[in-house]
C-alpha positions as CSV (number, residue, x, y, z in Angstrom):
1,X,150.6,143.8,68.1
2,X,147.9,141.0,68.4
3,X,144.7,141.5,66.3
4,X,141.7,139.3,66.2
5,X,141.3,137.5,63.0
6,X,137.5,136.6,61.2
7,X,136.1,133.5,60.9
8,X,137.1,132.0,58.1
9,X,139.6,134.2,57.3
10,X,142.4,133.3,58.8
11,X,145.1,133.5,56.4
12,X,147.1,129.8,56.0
13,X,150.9,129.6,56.2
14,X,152.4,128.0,53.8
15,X,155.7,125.9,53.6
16,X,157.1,124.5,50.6
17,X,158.2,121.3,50.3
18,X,159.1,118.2,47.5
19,X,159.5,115.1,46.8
20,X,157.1,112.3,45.5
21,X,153.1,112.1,47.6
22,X,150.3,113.8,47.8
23,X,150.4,117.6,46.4
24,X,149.4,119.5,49.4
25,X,149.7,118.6,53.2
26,X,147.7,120.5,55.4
27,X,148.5,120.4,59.1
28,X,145.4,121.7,61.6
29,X,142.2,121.6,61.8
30,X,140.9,125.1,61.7
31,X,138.8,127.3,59.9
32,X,141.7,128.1,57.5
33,X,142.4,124.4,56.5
34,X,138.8,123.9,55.2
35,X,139.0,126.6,52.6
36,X,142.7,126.0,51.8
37,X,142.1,122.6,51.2
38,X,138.7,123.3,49.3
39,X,140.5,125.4,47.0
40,X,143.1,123.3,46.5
41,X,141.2,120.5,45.3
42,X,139.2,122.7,43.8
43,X,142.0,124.0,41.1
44,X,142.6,119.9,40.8
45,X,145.5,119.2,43.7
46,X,145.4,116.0,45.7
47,X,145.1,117.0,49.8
48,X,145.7,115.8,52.7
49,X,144.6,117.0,56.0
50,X,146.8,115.6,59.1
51,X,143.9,117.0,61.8
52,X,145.3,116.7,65.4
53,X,141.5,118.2,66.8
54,X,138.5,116.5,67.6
55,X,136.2,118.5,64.8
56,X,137.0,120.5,61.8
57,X,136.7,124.0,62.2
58,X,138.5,125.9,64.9
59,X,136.2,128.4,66.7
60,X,133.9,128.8,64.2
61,X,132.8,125.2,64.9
62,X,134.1,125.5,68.6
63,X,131.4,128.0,69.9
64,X,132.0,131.5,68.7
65,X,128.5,131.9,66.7
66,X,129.0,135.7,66.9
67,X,131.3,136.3,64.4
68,X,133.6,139.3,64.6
69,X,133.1,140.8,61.7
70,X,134.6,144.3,62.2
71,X,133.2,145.2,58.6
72,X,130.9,142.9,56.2
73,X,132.7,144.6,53.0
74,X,135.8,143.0,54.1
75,X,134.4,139.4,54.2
76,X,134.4,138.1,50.4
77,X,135.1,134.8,49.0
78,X,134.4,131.4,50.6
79,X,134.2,133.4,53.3
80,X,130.7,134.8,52.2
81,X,130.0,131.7,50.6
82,X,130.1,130.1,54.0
83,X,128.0,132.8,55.6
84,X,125.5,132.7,52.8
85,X,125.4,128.6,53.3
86,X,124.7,129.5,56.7
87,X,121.8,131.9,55.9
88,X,120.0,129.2,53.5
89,X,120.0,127.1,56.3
90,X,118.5,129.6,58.4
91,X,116.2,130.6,55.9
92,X,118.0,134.0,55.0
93,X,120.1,135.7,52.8
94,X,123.3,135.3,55.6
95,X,123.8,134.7,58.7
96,X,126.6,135.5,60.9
97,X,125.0,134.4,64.2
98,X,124.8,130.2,64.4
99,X,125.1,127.1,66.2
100,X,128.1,125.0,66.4
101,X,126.6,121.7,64.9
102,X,125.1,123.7,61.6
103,X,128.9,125.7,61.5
104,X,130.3,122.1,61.6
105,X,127.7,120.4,59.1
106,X,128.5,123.1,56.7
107,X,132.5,122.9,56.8
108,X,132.3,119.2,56.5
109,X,130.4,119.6,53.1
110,X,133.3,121.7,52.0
111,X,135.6,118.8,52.5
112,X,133.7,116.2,50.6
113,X,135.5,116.1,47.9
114,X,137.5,112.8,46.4
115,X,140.9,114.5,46.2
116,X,140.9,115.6,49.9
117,X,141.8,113.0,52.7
118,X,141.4,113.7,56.1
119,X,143.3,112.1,59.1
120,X,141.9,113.2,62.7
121,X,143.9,112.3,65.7
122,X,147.0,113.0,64.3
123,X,149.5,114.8,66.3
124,X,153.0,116.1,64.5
125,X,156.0,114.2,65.8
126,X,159.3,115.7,63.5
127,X,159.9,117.3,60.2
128,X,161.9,115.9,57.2
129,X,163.6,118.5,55.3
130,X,166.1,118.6,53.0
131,X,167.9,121.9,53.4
132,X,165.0,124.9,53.3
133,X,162.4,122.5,52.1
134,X,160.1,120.0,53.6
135,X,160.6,116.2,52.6
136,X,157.9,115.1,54.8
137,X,156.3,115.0,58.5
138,X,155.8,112.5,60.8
139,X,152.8,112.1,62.8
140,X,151.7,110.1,65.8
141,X,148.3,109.1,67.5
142,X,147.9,108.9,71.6
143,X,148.2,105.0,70.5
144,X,151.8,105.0,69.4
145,X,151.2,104.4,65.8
146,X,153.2,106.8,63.6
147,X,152.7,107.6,60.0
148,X,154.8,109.8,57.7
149,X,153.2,112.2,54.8
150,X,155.3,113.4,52.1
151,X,154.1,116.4,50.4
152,X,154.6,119.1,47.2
153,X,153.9,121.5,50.1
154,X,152.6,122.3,53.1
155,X,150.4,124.4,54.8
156,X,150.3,125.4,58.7
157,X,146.9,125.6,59.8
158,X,146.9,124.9,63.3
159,X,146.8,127.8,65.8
160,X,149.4,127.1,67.4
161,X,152.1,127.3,64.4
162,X,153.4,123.6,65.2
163,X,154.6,123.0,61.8
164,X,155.8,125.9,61.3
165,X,158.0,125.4,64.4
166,X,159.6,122.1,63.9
167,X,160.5,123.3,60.3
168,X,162.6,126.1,61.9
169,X,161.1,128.9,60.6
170,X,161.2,132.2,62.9
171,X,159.2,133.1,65.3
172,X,157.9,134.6,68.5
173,X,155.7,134.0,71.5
174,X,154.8,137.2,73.9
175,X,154.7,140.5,73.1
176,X,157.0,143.1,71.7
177,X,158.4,146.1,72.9
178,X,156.8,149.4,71.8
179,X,159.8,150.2,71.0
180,X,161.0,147.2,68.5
181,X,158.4,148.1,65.4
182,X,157.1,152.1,66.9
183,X,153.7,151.1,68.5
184,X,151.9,152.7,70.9
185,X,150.0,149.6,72.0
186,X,152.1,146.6,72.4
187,X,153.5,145.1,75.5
188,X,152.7,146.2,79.1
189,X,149.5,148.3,79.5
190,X,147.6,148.8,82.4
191,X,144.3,150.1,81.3
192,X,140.6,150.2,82.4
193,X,138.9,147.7,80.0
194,X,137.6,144.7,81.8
195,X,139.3,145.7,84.8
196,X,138.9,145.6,88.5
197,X,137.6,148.6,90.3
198,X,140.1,150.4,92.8
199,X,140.1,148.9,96.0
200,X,139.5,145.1,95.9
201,X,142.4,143.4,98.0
202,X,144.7,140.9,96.8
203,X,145.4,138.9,99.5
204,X,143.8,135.8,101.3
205,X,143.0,137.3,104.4
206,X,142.4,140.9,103.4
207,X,144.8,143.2,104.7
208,X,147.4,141.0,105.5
209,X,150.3,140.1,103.1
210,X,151.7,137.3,104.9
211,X,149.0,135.7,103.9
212,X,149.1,134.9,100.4
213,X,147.7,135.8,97.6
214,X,144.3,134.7,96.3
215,X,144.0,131.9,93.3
216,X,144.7,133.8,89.9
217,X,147.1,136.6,90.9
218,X,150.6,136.8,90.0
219,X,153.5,138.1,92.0
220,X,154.8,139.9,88.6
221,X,155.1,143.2,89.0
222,X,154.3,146.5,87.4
223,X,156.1,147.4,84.8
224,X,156.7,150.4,82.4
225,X,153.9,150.9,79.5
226,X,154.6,148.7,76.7
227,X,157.5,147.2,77.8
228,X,157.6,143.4,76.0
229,X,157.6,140.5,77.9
230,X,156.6,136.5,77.2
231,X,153.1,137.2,78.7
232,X,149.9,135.6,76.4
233,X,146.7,137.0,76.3
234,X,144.2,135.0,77.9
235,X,142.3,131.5,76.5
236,X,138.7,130.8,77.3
237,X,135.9,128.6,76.2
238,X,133.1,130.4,73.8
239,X,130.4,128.7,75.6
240,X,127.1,127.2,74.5
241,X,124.6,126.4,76.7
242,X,120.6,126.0,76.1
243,X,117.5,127.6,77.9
244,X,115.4,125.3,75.9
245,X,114.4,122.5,79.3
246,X,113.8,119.5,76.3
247,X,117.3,120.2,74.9
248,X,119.1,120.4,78.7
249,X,121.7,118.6,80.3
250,X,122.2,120.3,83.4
251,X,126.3,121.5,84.6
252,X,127.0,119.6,87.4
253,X,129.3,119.6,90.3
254,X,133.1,119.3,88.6
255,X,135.2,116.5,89.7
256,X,137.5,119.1,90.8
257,X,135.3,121.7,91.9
258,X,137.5,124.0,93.8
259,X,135.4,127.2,95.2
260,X,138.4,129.0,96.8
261,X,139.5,129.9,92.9
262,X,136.4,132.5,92.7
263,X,137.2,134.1,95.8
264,X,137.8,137.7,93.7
265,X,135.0,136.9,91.9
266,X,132.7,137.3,95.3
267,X,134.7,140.4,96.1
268,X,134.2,141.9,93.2
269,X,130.3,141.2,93.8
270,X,130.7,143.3,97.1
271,X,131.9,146.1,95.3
272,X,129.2,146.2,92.7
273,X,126.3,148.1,93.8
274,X,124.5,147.0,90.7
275,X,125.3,143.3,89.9
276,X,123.5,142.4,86.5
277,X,124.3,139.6,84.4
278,X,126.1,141.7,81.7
279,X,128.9,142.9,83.7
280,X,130.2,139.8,84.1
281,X,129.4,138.0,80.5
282,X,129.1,138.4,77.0
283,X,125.9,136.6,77.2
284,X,124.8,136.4,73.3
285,X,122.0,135.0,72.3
286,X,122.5,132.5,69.4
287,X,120.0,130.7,66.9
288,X,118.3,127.5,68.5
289,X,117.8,128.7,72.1
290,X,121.8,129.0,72.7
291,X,124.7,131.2,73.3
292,X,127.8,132.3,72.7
293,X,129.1,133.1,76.0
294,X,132.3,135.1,76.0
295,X,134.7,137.1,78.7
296,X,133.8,140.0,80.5
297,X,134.6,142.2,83.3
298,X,137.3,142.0,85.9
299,X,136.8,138.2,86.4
300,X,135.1,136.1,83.7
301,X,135.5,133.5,81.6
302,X,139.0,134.0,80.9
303,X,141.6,131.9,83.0
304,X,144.0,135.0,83.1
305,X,147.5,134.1,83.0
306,X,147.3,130.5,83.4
307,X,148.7,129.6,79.3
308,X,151.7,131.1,79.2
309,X,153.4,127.9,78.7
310,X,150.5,126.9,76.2
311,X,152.6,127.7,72.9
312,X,156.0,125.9,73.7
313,X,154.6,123.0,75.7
314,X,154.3,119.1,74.9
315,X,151.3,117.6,74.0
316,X,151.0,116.1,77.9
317,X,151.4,119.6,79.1
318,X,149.2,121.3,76.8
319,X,146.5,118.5,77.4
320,X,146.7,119.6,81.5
321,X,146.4,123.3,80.3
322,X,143.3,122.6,79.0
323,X,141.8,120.2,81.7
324,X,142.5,123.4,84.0
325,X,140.5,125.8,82.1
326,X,137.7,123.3,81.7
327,X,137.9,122.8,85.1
328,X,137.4,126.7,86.1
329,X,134.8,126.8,83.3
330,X,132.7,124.7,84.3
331,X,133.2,124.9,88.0
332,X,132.9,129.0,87.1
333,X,129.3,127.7,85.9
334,X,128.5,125.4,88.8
335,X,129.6,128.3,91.1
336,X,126.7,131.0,89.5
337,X,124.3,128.3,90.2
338,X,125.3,127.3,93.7
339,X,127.2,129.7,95.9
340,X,125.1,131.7,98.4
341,X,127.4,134.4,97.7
342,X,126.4,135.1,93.8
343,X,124.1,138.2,94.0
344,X,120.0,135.8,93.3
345,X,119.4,138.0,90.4
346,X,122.1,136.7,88.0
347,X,121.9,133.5,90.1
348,X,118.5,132.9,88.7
349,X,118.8,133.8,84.8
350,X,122.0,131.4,85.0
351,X,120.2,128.6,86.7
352,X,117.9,128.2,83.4
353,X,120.7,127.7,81.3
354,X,122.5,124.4,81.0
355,X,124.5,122.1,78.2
356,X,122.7,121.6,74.9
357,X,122.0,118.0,74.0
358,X,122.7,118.1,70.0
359,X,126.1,119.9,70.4
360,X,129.5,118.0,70.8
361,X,127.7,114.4,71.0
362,X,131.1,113.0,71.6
363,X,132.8,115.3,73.7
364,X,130.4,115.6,76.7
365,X,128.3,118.3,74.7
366,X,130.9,120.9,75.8
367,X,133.5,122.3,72.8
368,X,136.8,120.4,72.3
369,X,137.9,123.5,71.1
370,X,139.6,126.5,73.7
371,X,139.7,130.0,72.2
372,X,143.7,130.5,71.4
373,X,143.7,133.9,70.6
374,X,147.1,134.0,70.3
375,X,150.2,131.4,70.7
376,X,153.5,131.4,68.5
377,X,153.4,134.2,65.9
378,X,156.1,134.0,62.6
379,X,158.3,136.3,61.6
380,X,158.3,136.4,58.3
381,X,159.4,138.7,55.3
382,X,157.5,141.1,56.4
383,X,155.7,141.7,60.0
384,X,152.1,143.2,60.3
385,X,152.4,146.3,62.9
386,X,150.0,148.8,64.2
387,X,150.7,150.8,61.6
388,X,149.3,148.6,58.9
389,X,146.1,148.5,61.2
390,X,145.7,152.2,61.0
391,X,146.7,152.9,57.2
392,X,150.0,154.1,57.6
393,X,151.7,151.3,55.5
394,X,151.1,151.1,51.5
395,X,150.9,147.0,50.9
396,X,151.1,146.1,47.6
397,X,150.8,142.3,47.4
398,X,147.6,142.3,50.1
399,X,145.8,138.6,49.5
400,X,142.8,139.9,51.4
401,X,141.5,142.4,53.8
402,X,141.5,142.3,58.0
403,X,138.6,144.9,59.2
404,X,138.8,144.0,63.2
405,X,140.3,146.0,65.6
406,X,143.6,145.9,67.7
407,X,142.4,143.6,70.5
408,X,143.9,141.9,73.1
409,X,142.6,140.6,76.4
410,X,144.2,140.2,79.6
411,X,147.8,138.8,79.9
412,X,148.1,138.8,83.8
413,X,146.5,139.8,86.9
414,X,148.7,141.5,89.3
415,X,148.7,143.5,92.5
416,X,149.4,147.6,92.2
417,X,149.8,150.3,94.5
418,X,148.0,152.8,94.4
419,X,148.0,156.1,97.2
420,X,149.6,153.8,99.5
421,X,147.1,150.8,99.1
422,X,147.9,147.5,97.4
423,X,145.0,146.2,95.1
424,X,144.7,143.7,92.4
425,X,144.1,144.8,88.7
426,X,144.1,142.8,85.2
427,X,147.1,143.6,83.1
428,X,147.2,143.5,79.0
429,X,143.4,144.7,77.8
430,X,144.0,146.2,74.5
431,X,140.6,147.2,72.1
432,X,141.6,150.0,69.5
433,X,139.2,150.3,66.6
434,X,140.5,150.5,62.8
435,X,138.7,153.5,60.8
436,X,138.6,151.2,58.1
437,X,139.8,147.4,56.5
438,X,143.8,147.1,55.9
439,X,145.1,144.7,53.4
440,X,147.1,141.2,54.8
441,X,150.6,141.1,52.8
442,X,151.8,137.9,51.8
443,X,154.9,138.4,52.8
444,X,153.7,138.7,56.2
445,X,152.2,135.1,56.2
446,X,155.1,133.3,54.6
447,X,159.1,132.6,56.1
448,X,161.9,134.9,55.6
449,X,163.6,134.2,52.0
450,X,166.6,132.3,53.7
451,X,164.1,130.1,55.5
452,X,162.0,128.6,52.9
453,X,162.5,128.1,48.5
454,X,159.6,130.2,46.3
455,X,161.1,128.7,43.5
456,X,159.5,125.6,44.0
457,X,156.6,126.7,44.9
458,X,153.1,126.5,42.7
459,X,150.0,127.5,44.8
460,X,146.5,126.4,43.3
461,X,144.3,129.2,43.2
């Protein structure tokens, strides 16, 4: 069962290794590789960080300013610290609402620090090992140039598990069968969260099969509730954009603007006999004049079913993954603001908003960073279920303490039949609360004992 995972407090995997170098390697560039390599050097290890990302930080650098917090009790440690830095810069106590640049500042600070290195533009090429342990990795840039790290250990902090991966340890991408650990909410489900209304055709020329169906829907087909499949829940940008006109870059027309790909979109406007704003986003305001723009709704910001591929592709291939959903963000943006067809109300409010000038200097001012809310997940010695969300298990060597809620968004967007008329619907929404925080077991973010060797293992804390 997928759950979303706070800021900051996304647990690192870690895979032992030996041999002569630095202490600890640290592969990624999220969230999780600041504070593991902060505390590292903090008990008095020598770090390196092998950074394949354009900036340090994840999401909480990479636009999502409204932090998922589920429950405040759970969120201790640098965790806190961070959020506290956050407030003093803000001029409170904490803050858990903020702006990308003053997220990033505040990491950065973390890492500076004589015994941590970091290397950006760095992408893992193979693994060394030596029977269950890691020797070394070997890196490359988009240049060619290679370099090879050996390590005491290593630590996966990437999102997509790449390390992890290449050093063979078990894993999985998709979802599982109700049936393989006794959930109720994995795999298939079919249910009314952020989901079209009944009636909105599938098909190019409405009515008629033959032709085709519109951009964005599968020819998958129904299936049984939670039956497991390789489907991924849904990538988008967090977005931040600026009403403030002296900090404003306005969105303009995308090279590939293609207008045919919100076709359901203007359906869906057809149907509404309300249209506001907040049916369609997540529109939250963030410090500075900004936002945080997340999905909502039948069609959002979410490229539904379009990154399957995502967690098992190259470099090349994940690079064109992400140049799509850029594309039909921003060309999601430039439609709002131009298309006769967008209801003049939410036309309006999104005409005053366009690409803040201090955020992502050197990426075009738009985050280098998409939202993988899910991508290769291990199997370790022990595998968190739905039960451990809803305190059924008893862990007893919890490190910390998740308080967020099952949540998954959209896998796939299909067509259904329903009283003899076919219709297009979003497949995979899952949002079940938690009554209150469940512990994370560490056996659930390390390999199975046959995969990796504790014995050589001596973790700083």
């Amino acid at each position: 069962m997928k759950k979303s995972i706070l800021s900051l407090v996304v647990f690192p995997l870690l895979l032992v290794s030996c041999g002569k170098g630095t202490d600890i390697c640290i592969y990624g560039g999220s969230s999780a590789c600041v504070t593991a390599a902060y505390s590292a050097a903090h008990e008095g290890s020598n770090v390196v960080i092998i950074c394949p990302d354009k900036t340090i930080g994840g999401m909480t650098t990479g636009g999502l300013g409204q932090t998922d917090i589920g429950n405040k009790q759970a969120v201790i440690g640098l965790a806190r610290q961070f959020y506290r830095k956050l407030g003093a810069h803000y001029g409170k106590l904490e803050q858990w609402l903020f702006e990308p640049h003053v997220a990033e500042e505040i990491l950065m600070e973390y890492l500076d620090n004589p015994r941590i290195s970091l290397k950006q533009g760095w992408y893992l090429e193979s693994v060394q090992k030596d029977g269950n342990r890691i020797k070394s990795i070997t890196c490359t840039d988009r240049k060619g140039k290679s370099v090879t790290i050996k390590a005491k250990q290593f630590i996966d902090c990437s999102y997509e598990g790449d390390l992890m991966a290449a050093a063979g340890v078990s894993y999985r991408v998709g979802r599982e069968d109700n049936s393989e650990y006794g959930e109720t909410w994995d795999g298939f489900e079919l249910l009314d969260q952020h989901q079209f209304p009944d009636g909105i055709d599938p098909f190019v020329e409405p009515g008629n099969p033959e032709s085709g169906l519109l951009w964005g829907i599968s020819d998958a087909r129904e299936k049984d509730k939670g039956t497991g499949d390789t489907c991924v829940q849904a990538y988008n940008y967090r977005i931040c954009l600026t009403d403030d006109p002296d900090n404003m870059i306005p969105i303009g027309k995308p090279e590939r603007y293609d207008p045919s790909k919100y076709e359901l979109l203007v359906r869906v406007f057809e149907a509404d006999p309300n249209p506001q704003l907040w049916n369609y986003f997540i529109w939250s305001r963030m410090p500075g004049h900004k936002t945080d723009i997340n999905n909502k709704g039948p069609f959002s910001t979410d490229m539904i079913g379009m990154n399957h591929s995502y967690p098992e592709a190259s470099w090349d291939e994940r690079d064109k993954i992400l140049q799509d959903h850029l594309d039909y963000t921003l060309g999601l943006f430039y439609f709002y603001q131009t298309d006769p067809r967008v209801p003049a109300n939410i036309q309006n409010e999104i005409r005053r908003w366009g690409l803040p000038k201090d955020e992502y200097v050197n990426n075009g001012h738009w985050t280098p960073q998409i939202y993988v809310r899910e991508s290769r997940r291990l199997v370790g010695e022990y595998v968190a279920t739905q039960a451990d969300c809803e305190g059924k298990t008893e862990i007893t060597d919890g490190i910390g303490y998740a308080a967020y809620g099952m949540d998954s968004h959209n896998c796939q967007r299909i067509v259904v039949e329903r009283d003899g008329k076919l219709m297009v619907k979003n497949e995979g929404d899952v949002q079940k609360g938690v009554s209150h925080p469940y512990p994370v077991s560490y056996r659930s973010l390390t390999p199975k004992r046959e995969e990796w060797n504790p014995s050589s293992w001596v973790w700083a804390r």
